[in-house]
Every structure is written in C-alpha cells, then in structure tokens.
mmCIF file of the C-alpha atoms, coordinates in Angstrom:
data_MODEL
# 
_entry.id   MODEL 
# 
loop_
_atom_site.group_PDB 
_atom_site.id 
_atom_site.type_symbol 
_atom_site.label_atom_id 
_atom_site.label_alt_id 
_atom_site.label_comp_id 
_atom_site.label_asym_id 
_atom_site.label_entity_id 
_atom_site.label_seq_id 
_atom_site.pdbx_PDB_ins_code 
_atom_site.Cartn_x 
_atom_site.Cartn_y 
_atom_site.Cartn_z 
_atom_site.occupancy 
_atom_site.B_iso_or_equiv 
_atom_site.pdbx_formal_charge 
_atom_site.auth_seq_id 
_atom_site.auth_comp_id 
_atom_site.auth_asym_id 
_atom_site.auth_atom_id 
_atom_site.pdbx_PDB_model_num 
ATOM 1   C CA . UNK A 1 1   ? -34.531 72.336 45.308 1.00 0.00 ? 1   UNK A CA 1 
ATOM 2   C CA . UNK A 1 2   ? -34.132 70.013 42.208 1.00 0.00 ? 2   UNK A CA 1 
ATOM 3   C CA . UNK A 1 3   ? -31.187 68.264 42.307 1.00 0.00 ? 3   UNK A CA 1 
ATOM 4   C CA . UNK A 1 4   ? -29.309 66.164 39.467 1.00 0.00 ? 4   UNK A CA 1 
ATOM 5   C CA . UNK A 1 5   ? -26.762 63.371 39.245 1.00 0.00 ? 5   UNK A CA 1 
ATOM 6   C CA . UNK A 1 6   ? -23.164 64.344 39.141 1.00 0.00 ? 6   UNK A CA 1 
ATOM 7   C CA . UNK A 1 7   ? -19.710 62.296 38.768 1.00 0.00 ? 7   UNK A CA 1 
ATOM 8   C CA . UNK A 1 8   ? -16.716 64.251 39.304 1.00 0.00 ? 8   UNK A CA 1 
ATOM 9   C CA . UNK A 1 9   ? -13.898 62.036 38.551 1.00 0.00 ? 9   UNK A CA 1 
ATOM 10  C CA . UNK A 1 10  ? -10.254 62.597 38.559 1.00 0.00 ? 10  UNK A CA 1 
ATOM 11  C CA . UNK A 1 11  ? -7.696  60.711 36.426 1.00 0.00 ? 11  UNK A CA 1 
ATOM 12  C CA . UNK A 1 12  ? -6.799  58.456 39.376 1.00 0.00 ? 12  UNK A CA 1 
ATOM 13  C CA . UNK A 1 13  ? -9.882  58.738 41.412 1.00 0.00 ? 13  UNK A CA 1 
ATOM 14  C CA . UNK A 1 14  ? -13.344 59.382 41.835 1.00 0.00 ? 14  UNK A CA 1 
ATOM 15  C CA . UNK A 1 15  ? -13.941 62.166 43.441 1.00 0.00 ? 15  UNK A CA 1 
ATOM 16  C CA . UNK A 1 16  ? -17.491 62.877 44.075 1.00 0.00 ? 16  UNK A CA 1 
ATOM 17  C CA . UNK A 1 17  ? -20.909 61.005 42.880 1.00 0.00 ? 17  UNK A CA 1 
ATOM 18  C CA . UNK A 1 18  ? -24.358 61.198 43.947 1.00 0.00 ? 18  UNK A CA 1 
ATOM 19  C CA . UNK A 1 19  ? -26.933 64.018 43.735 1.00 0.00 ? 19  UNK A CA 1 
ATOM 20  C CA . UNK A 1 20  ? -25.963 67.729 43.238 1.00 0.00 ? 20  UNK A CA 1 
ATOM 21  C CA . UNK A 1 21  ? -27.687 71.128 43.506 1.00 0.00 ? 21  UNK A CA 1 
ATOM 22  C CA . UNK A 1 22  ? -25.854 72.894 41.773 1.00 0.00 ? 22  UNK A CA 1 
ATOM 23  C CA . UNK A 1 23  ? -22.333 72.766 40.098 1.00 0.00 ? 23  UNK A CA 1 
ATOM 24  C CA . UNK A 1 24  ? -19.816 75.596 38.986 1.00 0.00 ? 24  UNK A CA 1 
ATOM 25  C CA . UNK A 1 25  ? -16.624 74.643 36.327 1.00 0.00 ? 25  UNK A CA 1 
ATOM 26  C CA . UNK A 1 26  ? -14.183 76.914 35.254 1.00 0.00 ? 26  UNK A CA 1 
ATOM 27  C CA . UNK A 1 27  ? -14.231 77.013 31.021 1.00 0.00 ? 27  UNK A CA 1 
ATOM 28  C CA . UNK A 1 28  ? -12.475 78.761 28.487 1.00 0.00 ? 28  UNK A CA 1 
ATOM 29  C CA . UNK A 1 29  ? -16.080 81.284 28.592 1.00 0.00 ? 29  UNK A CA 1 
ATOM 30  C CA . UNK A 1 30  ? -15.665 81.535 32.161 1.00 0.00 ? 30  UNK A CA 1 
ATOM 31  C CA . UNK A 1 31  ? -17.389 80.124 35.301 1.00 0.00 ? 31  UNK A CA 1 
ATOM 32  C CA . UNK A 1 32  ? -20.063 77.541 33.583 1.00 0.00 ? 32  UNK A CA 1 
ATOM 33  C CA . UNK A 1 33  ? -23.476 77.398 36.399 1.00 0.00 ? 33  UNK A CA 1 
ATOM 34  C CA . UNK A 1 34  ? -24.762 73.948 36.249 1.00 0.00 ? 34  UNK A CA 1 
ATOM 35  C CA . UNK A 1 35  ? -28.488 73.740 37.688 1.00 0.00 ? 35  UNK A CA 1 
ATOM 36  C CA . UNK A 1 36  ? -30.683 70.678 37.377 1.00 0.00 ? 36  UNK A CA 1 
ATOM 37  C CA . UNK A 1 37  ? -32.370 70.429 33.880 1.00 0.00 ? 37  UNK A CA 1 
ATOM 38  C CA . UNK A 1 38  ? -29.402 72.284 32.444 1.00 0.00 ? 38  UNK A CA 1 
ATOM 39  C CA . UNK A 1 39  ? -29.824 72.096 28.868 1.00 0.00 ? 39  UNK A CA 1 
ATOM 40  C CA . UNK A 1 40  ? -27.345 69.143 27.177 1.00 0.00 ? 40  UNK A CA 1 
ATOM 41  C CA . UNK A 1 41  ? -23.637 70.326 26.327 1.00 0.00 ? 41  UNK A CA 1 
ATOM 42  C CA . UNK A 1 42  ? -20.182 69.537 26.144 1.00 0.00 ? 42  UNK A CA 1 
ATOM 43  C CA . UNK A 1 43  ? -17.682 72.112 27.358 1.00 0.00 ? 43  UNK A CA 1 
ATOM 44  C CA . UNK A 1 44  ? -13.415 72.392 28.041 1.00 0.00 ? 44  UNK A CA 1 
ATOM 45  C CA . UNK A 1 45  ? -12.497 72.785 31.583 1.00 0.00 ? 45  UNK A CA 1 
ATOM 46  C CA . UNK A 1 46  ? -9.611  74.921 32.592 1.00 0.00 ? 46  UNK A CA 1 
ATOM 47  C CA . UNK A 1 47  ? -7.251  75.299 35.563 1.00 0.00 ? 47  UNK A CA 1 
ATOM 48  C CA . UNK A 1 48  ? -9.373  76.699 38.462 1.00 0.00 ? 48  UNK A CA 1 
ATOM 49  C CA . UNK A 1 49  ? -11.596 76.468 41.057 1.00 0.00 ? 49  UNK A CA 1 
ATOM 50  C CA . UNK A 1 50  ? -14.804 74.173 41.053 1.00 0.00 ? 50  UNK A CA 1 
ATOM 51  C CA . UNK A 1 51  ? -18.160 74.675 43.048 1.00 0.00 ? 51  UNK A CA 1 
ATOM 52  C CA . UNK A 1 52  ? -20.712 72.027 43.932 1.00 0.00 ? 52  UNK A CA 1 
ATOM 53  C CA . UNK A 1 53  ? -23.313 72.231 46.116 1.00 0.00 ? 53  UNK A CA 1 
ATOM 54  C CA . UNK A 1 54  ? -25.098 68.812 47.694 1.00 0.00 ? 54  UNK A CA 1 
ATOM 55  C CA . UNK A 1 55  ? -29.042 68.921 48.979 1.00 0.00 ? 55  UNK A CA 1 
ATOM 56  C CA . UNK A 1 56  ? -27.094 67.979 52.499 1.00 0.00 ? 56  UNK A CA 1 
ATOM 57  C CA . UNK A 1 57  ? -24.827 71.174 52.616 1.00 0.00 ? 57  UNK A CA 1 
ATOM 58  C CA . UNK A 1 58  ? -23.100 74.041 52.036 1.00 0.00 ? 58  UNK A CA 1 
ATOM 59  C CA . UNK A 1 59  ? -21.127 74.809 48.955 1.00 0.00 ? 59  UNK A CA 1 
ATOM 60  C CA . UNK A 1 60  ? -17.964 73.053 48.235 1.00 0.00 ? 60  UNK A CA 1 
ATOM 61  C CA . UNK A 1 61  ? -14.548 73.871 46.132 1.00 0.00 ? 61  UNK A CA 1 
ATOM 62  C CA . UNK A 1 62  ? -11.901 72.103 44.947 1.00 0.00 ? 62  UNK A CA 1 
ATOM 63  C CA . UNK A 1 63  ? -9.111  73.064 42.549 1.00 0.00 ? 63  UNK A CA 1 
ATOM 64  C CA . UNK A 1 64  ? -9.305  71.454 39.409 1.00 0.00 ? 64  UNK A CA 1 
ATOM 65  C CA . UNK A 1 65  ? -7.074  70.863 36.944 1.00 0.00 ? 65  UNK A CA 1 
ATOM 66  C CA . UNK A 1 66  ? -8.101  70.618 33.064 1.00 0.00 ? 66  UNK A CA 1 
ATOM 67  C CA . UNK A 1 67  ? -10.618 68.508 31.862 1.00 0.00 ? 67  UNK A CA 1 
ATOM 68  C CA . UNK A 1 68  ? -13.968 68.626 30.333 1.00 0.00 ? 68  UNK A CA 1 
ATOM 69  C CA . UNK A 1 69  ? -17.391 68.926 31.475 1.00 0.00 ? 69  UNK A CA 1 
ATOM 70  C CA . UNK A 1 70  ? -20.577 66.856 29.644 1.00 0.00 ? 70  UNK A CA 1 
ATOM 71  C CA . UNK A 1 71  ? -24.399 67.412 30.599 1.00 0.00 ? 71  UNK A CA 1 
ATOM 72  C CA . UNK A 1 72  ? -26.928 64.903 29.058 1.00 0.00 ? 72  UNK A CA 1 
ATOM 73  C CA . UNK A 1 73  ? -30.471 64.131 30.357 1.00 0.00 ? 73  UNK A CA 1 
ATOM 74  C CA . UNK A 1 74  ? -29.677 65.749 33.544 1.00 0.00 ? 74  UNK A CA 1 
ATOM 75  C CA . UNK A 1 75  ? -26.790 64.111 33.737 1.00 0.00 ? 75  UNK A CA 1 
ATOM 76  C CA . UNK A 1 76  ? -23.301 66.007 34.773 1.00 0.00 ? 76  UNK A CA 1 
ATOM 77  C CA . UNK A 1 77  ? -19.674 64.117 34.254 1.00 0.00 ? 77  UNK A CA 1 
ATOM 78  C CA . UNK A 1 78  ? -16.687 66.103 34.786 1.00 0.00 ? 78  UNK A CA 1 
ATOM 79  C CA . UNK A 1 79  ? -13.485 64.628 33.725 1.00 0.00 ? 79  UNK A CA 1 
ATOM 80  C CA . UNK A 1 80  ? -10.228 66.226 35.191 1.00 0.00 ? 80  UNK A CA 1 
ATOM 81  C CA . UNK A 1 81  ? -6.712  65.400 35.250 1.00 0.00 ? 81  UNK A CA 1 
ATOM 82  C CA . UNK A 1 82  ? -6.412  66.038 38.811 1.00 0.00 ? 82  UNK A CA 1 
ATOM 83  C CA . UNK A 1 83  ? -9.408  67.503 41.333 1.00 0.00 ? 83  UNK A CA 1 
ATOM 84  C CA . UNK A 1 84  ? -8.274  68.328 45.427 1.00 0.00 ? 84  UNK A CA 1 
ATOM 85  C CA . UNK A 1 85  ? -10.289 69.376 48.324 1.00 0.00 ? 85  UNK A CA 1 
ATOM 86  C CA . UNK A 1 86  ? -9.160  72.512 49.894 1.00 0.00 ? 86  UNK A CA 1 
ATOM 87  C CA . UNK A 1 87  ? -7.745  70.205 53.350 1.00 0.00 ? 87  UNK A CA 1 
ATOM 88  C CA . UNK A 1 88  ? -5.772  68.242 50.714 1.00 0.00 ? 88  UNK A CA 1 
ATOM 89  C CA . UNK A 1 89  ? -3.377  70.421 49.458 1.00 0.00 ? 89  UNK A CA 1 
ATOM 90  C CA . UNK A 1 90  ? -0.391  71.129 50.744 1.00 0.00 ? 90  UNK A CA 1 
ATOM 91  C CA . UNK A 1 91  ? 0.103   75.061 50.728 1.00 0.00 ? 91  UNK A CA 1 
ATOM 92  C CA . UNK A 1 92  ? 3.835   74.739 51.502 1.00 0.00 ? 92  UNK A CA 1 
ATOM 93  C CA . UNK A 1 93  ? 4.292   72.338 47.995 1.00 0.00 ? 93  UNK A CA 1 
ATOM 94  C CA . UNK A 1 94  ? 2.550   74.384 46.243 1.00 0.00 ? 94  UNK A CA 1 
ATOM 95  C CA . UNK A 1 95  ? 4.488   77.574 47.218 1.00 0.00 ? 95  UNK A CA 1 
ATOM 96  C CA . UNK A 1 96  ? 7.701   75.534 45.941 1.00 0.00 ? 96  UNK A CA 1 
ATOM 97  C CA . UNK A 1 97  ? 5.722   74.356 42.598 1.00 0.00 ? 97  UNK A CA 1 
ATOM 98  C CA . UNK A 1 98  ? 4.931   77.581 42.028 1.00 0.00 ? 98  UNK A CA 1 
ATOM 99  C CA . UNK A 1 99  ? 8.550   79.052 43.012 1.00 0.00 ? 99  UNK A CA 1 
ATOM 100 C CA . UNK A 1 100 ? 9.956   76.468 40.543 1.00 0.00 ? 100 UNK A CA 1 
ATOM 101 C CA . UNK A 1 101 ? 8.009   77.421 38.315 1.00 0.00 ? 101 UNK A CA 1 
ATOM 102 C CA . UNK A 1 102 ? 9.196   81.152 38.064 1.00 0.00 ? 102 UNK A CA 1 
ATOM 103 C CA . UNK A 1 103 ? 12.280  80.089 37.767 1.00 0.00 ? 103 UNK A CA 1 
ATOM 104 C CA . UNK A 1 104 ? 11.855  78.013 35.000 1.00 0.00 ? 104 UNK A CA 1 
ATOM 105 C CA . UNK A 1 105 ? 10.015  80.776 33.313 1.00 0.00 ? 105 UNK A CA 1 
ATOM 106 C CA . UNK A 1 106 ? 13.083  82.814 33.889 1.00 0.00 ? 106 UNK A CA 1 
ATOM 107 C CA . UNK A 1 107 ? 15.395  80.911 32.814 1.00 0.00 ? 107 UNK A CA 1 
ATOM 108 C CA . UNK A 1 108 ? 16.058  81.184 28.480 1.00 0.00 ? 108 UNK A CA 1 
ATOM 109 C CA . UNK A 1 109 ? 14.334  77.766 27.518 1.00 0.00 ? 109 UNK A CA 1 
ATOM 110 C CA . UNK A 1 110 ? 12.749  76.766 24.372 1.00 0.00 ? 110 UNK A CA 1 
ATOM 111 C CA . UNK A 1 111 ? 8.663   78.012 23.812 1.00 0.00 ? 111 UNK A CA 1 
ATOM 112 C CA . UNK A 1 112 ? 7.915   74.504 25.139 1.00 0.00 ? 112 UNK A CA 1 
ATOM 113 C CA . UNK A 1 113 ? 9.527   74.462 28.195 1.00 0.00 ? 113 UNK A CA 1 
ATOM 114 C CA . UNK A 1 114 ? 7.908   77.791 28.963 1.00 0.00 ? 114 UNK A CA 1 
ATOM 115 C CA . UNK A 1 115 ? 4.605   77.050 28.404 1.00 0.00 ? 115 UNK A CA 1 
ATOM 116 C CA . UNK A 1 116 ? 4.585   73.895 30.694 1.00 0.00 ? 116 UNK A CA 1 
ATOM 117 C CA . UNK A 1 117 ? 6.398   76.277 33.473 1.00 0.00 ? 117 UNK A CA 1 
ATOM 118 C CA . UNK A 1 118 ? 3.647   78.594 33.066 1.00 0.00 ? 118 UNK A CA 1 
ATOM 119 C CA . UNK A 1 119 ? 0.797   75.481 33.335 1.00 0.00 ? 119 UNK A CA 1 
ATOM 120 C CA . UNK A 1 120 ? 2.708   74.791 36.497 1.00 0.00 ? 120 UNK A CA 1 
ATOM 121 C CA . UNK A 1 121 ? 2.839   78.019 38.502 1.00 0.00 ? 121 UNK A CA 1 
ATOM 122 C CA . UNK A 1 122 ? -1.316  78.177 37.200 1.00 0.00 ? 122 UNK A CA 1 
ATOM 123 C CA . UNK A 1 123 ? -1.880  75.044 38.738 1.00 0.00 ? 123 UNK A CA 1 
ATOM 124 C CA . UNK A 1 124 ? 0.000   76.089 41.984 1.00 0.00 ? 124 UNK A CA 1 
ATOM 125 C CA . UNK A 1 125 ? -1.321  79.288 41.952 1.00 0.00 ? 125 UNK A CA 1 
ATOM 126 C CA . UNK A 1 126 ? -4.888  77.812 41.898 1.00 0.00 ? 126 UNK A CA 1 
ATOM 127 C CA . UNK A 1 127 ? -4.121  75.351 44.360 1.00 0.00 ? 127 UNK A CA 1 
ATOM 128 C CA . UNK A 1 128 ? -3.270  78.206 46.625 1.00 0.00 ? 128 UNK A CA 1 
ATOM 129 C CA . UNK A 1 129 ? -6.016  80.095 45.980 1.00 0.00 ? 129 UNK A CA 1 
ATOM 130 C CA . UNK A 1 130 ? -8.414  76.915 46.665 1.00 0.00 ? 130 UNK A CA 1 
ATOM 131 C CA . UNK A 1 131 ? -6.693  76.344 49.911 1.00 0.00 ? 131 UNK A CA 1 
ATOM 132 C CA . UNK A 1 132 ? -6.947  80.432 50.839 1.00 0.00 ? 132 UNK A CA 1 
ATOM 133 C CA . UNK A 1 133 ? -3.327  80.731 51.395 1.00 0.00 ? 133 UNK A CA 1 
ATOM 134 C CA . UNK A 1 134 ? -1.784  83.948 51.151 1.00 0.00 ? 134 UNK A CA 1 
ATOM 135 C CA . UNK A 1 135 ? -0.320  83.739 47.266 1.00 0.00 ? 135 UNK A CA 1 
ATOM 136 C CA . UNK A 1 136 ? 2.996   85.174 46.693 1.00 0.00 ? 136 UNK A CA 1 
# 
C-alpha cells in the first residue's frame, strides 16, 4: 500500500509523525478519508473520533478535539486543540465532565455559558465513546 507523511499534533504535543496509510478526521461534511495522493485541501475539524492507519498495524483512534486538517503534496498536518489515545483517558473524568456539564446546561445561564457547557459534555461524550465506555 502507498503510504504518505502525516503530523498529528496537539496544542501541547506531538502526537503522531511518520508514514500513514490511511487517515480518517471528523469535519463539519462528515468523516474526511485521507489516502495517499489525496488531492490538496484545507478542511475544519470537529469534536470526534480520528482514524489512522500505519504500514506496521492495525487501525488506530483517538478522540480529537477541534482543529483543522491541511493536505499538500502528499502531505497531511492535523492541528487539534487536544488529541488522546483511547488508554489515556480517564473514563471516570470524563463521566464527571460530562455530568457537569448537564448541569450547567440546566441551569438558566446566559447563551454563552450554554454553548461552552454543551462543547464540554461533546468533548466528554466523545472521549467516552473513544475509550468504549458505556455513555450515560
């Protein structure tokens, strides 16, 4: 299989570079596939669940956070706020992030305060799906 060169970096990290097979991101069109010779673009990332693939293994996810996504001369850079491995998230945080997070959605609050509760159960809500933990 043709492979092509990927960085996956996080805002504090990087995450993943070297050769990929392939490469799934979650966009505001839904799940972008990334194969090599992918044709050049520039694309939002949302909240979700990426996919890569390496010539040395088996698929790989990680929960990602939002970002953006850039493919140039076979070429892949993904640039996320925050990007976790399925063994590094911690289910039981999550499950209070996203309890928290109801709450504050409950609560009367101004539109603001709403819409980063609701960014905040997504994210933990992702997270939990990424880690396959039973979501609540």
């Amino acid at each position: 299989m043709e492979v092509f060169q990927a960085h996956i970096l996080a805002a504090d990290r990087s995450f993943y570079e070297g050769p990929c097979v392939s490469l799934t991101v979650p966009t505001s069109d839904g799940e972008q596939g990334i194969l090599a010779h992918h044709s050049d673009m520039i694309a939002a990332i949302l909240p979700g669940t990426l996919r890569y693939q390496t010539p040395e293994g088996p698929v790989q996810l990680a929960a990602v956070s939002g970002g953006m996504v850039k493919i140039e001369k076979n070429e892949v850079l993904v640039l996320v706020d925050s990007v976790e491995r399925p063994e590094e998230i911690d289910a039981a945080r999550a499950r209070r992030e996203a309890d928290e997070a109801r709450e504050a959605m409950l609560q009367k609050k101004r539109r603001q305060e709403y819409q980063l509760a609701q960014a905040t159960l997504a994210r933990a809500m992702n997270r939990l799906r990424v880690k396959g933990t039973e979501i609540k």
